[in-house]
Backbone as ProteinMPNN parsed JSONL, in Angstrom:
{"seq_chain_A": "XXXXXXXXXXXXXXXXXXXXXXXXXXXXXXXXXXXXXXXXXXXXXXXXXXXXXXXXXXXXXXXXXXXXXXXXXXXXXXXXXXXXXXXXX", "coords_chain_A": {"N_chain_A": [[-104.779, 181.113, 115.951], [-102.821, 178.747, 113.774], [-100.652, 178.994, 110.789], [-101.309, 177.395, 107.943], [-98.946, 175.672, 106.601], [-96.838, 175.986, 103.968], [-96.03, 173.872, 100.877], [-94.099, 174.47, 99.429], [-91.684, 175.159, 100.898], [-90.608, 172.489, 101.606], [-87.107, 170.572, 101.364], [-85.999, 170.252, 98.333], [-85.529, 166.794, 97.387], [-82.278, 164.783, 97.419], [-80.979, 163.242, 94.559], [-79.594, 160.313, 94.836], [-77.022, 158.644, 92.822], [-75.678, 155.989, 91.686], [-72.529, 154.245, 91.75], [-70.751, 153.343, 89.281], [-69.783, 149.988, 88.158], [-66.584, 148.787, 88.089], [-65.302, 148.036, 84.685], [-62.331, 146.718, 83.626], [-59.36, 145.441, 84.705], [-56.79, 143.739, 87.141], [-54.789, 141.506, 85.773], [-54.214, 138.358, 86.512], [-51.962, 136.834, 85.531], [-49.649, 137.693, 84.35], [-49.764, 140.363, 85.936], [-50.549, 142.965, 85.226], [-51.631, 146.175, 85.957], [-55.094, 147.552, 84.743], [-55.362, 145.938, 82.354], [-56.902, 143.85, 82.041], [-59.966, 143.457, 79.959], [-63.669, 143.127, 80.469], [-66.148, 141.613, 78.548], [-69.346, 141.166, 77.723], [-71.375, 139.264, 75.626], [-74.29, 139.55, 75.291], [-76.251, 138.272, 73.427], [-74.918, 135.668, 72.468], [-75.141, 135.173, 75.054], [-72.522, 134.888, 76.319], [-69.457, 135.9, 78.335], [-66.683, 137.18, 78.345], [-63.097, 137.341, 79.655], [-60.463, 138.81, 78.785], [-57.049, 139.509, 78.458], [-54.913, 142.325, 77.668], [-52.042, 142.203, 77.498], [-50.695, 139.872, 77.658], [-52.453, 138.486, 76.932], [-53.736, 136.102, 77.749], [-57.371, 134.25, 78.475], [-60.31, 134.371, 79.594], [-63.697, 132.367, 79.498], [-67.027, 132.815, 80.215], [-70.36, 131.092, 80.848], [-73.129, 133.35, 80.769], [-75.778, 135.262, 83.004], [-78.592, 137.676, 82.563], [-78.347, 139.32, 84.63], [-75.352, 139.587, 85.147], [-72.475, 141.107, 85.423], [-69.31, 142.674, 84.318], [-67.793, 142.637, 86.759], [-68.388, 139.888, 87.92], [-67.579, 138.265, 85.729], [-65.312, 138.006, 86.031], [-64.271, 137.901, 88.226], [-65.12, 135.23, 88.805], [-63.043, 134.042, 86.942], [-60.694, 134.165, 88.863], [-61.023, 132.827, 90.693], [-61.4, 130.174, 89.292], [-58.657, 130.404, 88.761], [-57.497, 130.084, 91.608], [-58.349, 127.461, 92.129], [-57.138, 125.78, 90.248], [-54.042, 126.134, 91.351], [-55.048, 125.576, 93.622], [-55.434, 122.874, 93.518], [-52.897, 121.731, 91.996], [-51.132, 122.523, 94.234], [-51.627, 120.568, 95.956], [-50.84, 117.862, 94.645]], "CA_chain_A": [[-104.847, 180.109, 114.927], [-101.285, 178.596, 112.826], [-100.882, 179.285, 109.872], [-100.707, 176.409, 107.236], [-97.38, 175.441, 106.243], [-96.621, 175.879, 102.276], [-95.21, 172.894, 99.7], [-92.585, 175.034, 98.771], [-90.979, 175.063, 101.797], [-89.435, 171.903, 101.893], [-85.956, 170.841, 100.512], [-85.867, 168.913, 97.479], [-84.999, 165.128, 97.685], [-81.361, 164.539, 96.745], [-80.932, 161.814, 93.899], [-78.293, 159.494, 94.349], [-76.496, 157.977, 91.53], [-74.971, 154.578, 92.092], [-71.294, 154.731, 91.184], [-70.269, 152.228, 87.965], [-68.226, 149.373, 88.414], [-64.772, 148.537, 86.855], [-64.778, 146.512, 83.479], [-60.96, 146.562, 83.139], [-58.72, 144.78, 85.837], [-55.213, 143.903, 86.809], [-53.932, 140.507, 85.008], [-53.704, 137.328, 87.366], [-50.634, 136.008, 84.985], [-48.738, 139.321, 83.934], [-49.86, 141.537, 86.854], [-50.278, 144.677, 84.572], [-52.919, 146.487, 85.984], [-55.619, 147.844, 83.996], [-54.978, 145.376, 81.167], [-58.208, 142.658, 81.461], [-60.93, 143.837, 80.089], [-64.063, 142.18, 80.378], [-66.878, 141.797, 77.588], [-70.63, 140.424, 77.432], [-72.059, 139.146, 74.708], [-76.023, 138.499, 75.196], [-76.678, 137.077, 72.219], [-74.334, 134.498, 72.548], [-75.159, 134.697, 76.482], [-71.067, 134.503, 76.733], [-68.621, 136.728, 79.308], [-65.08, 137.306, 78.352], [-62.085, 138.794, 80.36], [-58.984, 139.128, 77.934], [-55.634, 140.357, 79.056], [-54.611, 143.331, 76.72], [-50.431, 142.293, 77.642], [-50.501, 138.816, 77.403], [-52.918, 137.413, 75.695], [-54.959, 135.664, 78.145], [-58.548, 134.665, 78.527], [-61.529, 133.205, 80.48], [-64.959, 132.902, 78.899], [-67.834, 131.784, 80.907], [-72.088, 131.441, 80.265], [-73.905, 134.721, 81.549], [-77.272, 135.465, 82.48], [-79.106, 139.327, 82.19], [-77.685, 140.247, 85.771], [-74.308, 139.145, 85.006], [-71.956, 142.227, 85.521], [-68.237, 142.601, 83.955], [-66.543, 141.966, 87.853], [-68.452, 138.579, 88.44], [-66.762, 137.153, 84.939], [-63.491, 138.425, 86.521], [-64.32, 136.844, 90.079], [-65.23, 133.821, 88.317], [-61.813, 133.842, 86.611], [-59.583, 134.625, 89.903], [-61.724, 131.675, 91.714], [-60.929, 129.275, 88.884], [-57.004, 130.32, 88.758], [-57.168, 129.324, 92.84], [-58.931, 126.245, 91.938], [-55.986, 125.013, 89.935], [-53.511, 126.161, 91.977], [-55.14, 124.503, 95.211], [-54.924, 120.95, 93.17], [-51.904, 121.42, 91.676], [-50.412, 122.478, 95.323], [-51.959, 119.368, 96.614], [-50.447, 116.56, 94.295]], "C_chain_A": [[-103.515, 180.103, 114.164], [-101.933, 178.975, 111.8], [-100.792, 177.796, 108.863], [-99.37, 176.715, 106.385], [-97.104, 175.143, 104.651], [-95.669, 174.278, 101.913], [-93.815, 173.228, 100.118], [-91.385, 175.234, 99.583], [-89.85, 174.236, 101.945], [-88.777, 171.618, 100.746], [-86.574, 170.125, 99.232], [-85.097, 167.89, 97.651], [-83.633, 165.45, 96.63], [-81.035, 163.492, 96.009], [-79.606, 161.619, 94.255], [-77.575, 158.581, 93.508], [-75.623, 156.608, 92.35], [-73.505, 154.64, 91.166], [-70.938, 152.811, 90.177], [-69.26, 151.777, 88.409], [-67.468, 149.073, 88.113], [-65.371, 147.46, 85.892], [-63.377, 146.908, 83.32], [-60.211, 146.454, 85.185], [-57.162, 144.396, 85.705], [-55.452, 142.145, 86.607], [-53.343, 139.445, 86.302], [-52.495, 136.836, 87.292], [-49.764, 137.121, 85.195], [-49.024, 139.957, 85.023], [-50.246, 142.651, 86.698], [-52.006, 144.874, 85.306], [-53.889, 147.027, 85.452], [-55.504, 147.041, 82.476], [-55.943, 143.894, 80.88], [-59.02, 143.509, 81.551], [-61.821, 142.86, 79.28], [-65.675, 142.695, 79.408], [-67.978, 140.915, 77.636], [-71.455, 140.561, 76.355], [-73.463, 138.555, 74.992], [-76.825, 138.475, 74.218], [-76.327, 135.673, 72.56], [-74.97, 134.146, 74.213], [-73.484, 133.813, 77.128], [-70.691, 135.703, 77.879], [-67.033, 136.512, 78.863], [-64.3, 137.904, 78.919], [-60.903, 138.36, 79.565], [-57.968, 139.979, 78.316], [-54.971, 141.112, 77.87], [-52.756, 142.372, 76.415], [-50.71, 140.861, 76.695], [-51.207, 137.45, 77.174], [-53.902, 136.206, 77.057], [-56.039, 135.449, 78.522], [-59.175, 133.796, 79.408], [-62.645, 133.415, 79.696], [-65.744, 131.897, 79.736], [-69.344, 132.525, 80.447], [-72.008, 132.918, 81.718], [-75.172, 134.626, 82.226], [-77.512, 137.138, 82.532], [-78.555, 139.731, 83.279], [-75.964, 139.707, 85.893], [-73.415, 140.458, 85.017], [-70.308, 141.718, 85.108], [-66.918, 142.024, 85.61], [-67.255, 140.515, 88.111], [-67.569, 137.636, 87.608], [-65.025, 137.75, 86.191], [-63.161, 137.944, 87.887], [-64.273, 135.484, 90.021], [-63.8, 133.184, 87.934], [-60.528, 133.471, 87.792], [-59.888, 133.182, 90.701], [-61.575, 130.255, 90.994], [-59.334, 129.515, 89.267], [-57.069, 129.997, 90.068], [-57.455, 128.052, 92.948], [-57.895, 125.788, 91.586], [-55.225, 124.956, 90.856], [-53.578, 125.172, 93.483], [-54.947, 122.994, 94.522], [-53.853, 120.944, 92.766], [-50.541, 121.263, 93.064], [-50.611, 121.235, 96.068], [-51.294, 117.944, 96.086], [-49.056, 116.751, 95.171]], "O_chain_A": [[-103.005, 181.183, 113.866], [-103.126, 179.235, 111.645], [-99.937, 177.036, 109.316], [-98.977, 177.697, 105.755], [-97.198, 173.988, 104.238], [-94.824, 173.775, 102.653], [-92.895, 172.697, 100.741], [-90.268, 175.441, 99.11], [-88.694, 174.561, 102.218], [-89.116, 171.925, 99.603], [-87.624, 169.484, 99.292], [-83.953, 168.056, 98.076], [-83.671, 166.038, 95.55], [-80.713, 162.533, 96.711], [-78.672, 162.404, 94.098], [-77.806, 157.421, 93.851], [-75.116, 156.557, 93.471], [-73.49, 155.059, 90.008], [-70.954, 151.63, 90.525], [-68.249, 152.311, 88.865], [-67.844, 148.967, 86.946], [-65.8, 146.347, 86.196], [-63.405, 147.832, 82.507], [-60.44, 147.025, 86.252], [-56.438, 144.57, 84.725], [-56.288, 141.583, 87.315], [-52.3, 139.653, 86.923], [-51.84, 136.444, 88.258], [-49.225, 137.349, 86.278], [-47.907, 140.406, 85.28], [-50.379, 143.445, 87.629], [-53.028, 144.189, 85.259], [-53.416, 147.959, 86.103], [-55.587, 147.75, 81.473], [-55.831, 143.106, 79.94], [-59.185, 144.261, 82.512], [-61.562, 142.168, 78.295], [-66.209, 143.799, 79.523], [-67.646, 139.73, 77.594], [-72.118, 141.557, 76.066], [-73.741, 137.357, 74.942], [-78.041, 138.662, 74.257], [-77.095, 134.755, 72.848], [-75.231, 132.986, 74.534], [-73.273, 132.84, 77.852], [-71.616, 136.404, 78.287], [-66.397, 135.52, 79.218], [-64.468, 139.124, 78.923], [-60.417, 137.292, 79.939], [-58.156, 141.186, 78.47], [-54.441, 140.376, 77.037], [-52.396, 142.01, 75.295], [-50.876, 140.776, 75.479], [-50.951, 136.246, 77.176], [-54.879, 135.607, 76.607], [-56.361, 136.423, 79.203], [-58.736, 132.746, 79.879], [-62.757, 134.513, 79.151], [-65.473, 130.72, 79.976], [-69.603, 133.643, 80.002], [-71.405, 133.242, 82.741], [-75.751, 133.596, 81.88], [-76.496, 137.835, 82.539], [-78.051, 140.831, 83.055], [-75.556, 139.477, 87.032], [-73.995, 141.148, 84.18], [-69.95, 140.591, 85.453], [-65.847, 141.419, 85.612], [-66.429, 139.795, 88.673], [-66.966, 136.66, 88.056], [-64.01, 137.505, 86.843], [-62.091, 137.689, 88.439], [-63.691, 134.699, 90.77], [-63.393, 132.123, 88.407], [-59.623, 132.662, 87.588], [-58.984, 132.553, 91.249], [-61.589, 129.235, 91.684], [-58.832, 128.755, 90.096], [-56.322, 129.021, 90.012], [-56.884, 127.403, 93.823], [-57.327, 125.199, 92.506], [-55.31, 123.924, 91.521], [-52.777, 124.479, 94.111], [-54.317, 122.102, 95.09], [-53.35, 119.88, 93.127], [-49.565, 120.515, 93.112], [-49.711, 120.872, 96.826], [-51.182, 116.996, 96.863], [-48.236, 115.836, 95.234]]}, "name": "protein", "num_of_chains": 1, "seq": "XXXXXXXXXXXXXXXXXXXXXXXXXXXXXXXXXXXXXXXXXXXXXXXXXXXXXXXXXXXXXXXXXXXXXXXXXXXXXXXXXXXXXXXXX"}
């Protein structure tokens, strides 16, 4: 006859932590890297990315799953937007 096989035996489950993602970015205009950083206000239900150097900004609406790199994706995807019409006239 086996024997029964104890609890205590096995391992413990390893938690994995999900690694945090950047609020501060490098500067579409200026270049500096580490110098936009980006801010949510949900009150207002705003998103800001502000360039520490030189002063410029984007602000766009949020909602609750709104994370500091989408305003900053949002931003990079307007500045190509111009660019593609302005390259086009």
């Amino acid at each position: 006859m086996g024997k029964r096989k104890s609890t205590a035996t096995k391992p413990a489950a390893r938690k994995r932590f999900a690694e945090k993602l950047a609020t501060v970015f490098c500067c579409p205009f200026c270049n500096h890297s580490s110098s936009v950083e980006c801010r949510i206000d949900m009150k207002n239900m705003i998103g800001e990315a502000i360039c520490c150097v030189c002063l410029e900004s984007f602000s766009t609406t949020v909602t609750a799953l709104t994370e500091p790199i989408d305003i900053y994706s949002e931003w990079i995807d307007e500045c190509e937007k111009v660019n593609r019409t302005l390259n086009d006239e």
